[in-house]
Backbone bond lengths (Angstrom), bond angles and torsions (degrees), N, CA, C in turn:
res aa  C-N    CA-C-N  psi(-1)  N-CA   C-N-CA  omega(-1)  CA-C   N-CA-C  phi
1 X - - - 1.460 - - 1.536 109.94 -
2 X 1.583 115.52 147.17 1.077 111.56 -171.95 1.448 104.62 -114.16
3 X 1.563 119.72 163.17 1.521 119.38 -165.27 1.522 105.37 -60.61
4 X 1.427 121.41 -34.77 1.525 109.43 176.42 1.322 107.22 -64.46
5 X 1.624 122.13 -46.14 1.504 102.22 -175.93 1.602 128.47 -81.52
6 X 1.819 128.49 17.73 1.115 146.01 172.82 1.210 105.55 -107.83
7 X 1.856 129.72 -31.08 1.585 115.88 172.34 1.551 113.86 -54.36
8 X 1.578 129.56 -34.59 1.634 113.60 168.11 1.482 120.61 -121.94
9 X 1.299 120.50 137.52 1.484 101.52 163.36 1.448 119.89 -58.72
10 X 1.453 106.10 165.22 1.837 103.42 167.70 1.654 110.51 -62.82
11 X 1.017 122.11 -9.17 1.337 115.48 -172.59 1.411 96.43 -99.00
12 X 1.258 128.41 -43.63 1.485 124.59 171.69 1.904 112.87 -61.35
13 X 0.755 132.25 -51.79 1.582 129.50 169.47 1.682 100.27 -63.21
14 X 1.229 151.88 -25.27 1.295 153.62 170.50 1.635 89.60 -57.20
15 X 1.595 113.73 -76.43 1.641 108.62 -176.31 1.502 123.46 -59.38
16 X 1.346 129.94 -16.67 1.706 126.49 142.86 1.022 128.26 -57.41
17 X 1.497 119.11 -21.57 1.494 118.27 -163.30 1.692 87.54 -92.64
18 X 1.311 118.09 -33.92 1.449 126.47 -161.90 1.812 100.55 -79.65
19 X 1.319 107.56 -22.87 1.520 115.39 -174.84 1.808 109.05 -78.35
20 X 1.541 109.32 -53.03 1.426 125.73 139.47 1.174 111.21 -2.74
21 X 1.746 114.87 -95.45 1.543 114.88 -173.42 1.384 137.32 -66.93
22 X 1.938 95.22 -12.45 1.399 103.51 157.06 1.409 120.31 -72.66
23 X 0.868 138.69 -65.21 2.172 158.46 146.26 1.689 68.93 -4.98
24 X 1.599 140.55 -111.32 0.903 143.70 -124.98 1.757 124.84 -60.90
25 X 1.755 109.28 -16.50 0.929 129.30 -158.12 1.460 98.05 -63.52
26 X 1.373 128.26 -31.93 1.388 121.92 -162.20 1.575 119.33 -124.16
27 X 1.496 113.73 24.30 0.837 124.13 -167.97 1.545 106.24 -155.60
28 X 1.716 124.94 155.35 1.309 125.58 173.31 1.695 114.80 -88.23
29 X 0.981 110.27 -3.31 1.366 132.00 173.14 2.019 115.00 -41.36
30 X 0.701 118.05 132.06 1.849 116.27 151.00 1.157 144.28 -121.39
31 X 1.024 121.50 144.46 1.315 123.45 -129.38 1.906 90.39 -136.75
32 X 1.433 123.21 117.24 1.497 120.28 -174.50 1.778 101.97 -137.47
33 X 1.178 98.64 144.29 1.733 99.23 173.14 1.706 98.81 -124.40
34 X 1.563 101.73 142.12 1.737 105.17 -175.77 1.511 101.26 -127.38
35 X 1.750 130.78 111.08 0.994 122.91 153.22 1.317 150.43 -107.00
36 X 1.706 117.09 112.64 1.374 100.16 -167.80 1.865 109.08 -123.98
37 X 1.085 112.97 -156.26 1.354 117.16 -144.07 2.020 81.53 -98.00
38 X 1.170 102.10 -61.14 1.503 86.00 -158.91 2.484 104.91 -150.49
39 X 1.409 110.02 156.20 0.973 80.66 -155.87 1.854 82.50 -102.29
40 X 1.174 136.51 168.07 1.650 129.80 151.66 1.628 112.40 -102.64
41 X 1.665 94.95 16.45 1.552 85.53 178.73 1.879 105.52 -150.10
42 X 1.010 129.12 167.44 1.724 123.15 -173.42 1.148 104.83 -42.56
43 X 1.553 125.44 153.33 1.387 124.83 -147.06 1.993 89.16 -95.35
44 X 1.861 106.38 -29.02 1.530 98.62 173.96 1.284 117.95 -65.74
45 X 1.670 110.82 -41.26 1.192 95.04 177.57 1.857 142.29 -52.55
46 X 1.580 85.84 -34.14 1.469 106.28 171.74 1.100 122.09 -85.02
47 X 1.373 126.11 18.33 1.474 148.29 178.16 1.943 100.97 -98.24
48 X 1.061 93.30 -51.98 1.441 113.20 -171.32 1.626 106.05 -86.66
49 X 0.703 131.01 -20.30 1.934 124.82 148.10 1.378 104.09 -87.67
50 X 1.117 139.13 -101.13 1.407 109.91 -175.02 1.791 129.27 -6.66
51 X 1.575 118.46 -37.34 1.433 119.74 -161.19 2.049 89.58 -82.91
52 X 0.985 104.15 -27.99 1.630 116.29 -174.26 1.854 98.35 -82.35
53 X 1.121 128.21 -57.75 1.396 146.44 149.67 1.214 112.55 15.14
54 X 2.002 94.06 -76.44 1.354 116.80 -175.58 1.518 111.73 -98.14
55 X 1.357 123.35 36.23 1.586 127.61 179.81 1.193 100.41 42.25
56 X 1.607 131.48 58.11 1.273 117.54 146.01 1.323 121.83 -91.57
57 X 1.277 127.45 -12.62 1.660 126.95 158.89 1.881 114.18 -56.60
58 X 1.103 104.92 6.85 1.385 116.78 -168.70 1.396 124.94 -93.81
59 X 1.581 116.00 -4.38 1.481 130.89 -136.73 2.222 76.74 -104.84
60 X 1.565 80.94 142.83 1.470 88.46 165.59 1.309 118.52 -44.98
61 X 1.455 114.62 -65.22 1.489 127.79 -157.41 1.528 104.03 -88.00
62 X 1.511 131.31 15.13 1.275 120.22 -159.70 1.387 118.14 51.75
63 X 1.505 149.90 30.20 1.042 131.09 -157.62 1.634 110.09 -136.31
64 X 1.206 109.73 47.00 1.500 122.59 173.31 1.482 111.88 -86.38
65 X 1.404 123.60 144.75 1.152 119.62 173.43 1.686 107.45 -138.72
66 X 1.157 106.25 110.99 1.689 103.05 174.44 1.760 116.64 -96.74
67 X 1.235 103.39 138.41 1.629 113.59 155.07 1.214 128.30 -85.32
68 X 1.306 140.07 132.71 1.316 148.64 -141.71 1.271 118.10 -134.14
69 X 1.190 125.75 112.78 1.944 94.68 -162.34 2.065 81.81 -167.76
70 X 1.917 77.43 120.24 1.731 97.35 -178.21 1.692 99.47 -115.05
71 X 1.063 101.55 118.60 1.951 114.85 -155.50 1.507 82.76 -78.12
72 X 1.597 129.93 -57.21 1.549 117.73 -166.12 1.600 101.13 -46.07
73 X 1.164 108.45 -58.97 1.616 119.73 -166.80 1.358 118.33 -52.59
74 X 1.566 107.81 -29.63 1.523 108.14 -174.40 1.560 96.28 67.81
75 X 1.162 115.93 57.59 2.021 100.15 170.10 1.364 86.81 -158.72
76 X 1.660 98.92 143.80 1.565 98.57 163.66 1.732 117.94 -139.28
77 X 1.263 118.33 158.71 1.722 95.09 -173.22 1.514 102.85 -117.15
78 X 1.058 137.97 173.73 1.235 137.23 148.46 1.736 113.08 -133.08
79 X 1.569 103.63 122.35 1.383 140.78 -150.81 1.539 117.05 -107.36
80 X 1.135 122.79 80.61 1.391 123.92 -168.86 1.681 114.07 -99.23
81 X 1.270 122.32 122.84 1.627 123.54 176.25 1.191 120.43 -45.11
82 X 1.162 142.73 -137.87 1.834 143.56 -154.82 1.508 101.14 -144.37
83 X 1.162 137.51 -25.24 1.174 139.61 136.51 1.600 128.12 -38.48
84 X 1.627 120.93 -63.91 0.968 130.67 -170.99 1.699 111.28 -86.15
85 X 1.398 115.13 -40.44 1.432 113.88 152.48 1.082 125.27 -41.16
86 X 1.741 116.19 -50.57 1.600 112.06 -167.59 1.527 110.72 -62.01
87 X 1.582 109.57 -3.57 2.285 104.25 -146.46 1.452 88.05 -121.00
88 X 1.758 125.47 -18.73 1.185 110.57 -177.52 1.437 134.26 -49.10
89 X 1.044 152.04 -174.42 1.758 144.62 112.07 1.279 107.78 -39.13
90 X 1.541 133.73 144.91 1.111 129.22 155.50 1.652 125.33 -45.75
91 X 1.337 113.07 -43.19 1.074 107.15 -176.51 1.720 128.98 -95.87
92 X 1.867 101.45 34.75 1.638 130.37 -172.62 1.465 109.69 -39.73
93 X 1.381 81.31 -63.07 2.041 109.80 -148.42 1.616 86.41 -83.85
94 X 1.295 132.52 -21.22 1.276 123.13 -169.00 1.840 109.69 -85.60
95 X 1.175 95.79 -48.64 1.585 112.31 158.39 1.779 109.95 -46.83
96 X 1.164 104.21 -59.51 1.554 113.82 -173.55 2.077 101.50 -42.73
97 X 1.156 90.09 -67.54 1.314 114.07 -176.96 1.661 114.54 -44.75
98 X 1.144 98.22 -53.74 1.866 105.01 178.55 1.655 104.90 -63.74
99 X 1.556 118.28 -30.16 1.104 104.14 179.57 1.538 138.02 -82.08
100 X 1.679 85.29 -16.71 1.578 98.79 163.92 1.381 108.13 -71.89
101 X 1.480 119.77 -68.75 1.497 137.65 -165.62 1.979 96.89 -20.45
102 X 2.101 97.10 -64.45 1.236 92.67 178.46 1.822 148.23 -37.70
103 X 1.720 102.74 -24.91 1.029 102.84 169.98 1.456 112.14 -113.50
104 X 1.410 134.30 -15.56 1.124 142.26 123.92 1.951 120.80 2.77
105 X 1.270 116.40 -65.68 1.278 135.24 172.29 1.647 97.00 -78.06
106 X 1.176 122.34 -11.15 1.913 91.03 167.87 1.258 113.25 -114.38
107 X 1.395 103.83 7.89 1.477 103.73 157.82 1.946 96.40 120.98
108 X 1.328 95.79 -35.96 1.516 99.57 -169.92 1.637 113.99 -77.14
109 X 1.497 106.82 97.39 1.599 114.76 -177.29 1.267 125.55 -78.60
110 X 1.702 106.51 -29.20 1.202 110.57 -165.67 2.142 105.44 -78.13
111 X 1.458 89.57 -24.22 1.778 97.46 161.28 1.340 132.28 -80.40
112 X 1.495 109.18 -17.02 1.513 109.54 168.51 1.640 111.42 -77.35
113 X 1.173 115.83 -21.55 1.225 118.26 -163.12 1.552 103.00 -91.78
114 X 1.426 117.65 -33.33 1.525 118.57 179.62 1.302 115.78 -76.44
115 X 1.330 117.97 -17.59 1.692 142.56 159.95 1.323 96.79 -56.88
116 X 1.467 128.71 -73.33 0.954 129.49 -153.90 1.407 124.45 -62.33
117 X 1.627 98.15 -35.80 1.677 122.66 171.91 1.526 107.24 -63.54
118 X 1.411 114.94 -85.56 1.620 98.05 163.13 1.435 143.73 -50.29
119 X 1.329 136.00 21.90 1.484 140.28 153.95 1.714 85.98 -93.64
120 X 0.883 118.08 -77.16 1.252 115.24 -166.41 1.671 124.78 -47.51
121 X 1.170 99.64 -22.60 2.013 109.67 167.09 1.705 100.68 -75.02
122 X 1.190 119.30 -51.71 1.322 131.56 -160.68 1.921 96.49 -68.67
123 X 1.210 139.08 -21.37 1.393 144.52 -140.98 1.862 82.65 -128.33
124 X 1.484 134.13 -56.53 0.817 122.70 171.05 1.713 125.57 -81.85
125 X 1.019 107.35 -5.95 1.805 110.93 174.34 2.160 94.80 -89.41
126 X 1.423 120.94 -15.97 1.149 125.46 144.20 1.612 135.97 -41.06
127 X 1.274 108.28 -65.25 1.551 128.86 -171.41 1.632 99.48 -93.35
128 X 1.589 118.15 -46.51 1.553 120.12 -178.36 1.779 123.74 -138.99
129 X 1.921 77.93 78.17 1.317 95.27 176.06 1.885 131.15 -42.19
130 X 1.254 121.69 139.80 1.536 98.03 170.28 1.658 135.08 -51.08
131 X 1.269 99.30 136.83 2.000 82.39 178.74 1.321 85.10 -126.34
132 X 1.908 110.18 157.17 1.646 126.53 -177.19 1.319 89.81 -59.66
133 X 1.863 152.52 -6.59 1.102 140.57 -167.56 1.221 116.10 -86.72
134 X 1.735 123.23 2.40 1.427 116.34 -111.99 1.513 76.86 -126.66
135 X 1.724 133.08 137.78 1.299 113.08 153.94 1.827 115.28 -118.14
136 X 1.049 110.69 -147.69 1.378 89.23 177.80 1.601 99.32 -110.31
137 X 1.313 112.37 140.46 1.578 94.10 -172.49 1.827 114.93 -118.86
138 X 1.129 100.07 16.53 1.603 99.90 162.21 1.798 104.53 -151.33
139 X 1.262 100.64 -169.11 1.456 109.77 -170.37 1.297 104.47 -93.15
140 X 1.559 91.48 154.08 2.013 109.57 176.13 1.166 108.25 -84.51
141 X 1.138 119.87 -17.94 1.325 113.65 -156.52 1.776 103.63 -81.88
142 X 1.982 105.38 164.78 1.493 83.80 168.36 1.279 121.72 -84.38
143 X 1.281 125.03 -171.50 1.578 122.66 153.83 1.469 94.61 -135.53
144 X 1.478 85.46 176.13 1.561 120.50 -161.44 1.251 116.33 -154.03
145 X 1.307 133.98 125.57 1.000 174.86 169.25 2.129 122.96 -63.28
């Protein structure tokens, strides 16, 4: 087994994916988590190919937001499009971030990350409410790297 596939159980990525479609339910927004082992290059930069990677520059409304998280490295980013950047609070992603970090540092990832997923559903079901027009336009699931 490799460190990406020992950072979650299947039952723990089952309850992100489930946190996902909750965060997503009320909003046109998307919402993606990417985990891999390690980065050889800045963890934003590699936030931002991956977010392109997985066609999240692709979203009607600009309003994709990926989580980023390299388990060797211990670093994780959170990556929001030009849509969802432009509508935040300034101090979104910083909030976002402290709330992962917090459970992050006690070890419990699979809760920083469902934190992280719901602020960020709740902030974009804000700015990009659901409309009956709306489908889902990428996957729940995670990926990995």
């Amino acid at each position: 087994m490799s460190k990406v596939e020992d950072f979650l159980t299947t039952a723990e990525e089952q309850e992100i994916v489930n946190a996902i479609i909750s965060a997503e339910k009320n909003t046109s927004g998307e919402i993606r988590v990417h985990i891999e082992a390690t980065s050889k290059i800045d963890h934003y930069k590699r936030a931002q190919e991956v977010f392109h990677f997985l066609k999240m520059d692709n979203t009607k409304a600009e309003n994709g937001v990926l989580l980023y998280i390299a388990v060797l490295d211990k670093k994780f980013v959170i990556y929001g499009d030009k849509g969802i950047n432009n509508a935040v609070p300034k101090d979104f992603w910083n909030t976002t971030k402290d709330a992962i970090q917090a459970e992050f540092t006690k070890g419990n990832f699979k809760q920083g990350i469902i934190n992280g997923v719901l602020k960020a559903g709740k902030e974009l079901e804000t700015h990009f409410p659901w409309l009956h027009t709306d489908t889902n336009e990428l996957s729940n699931e995670i990926s990995k790297g």
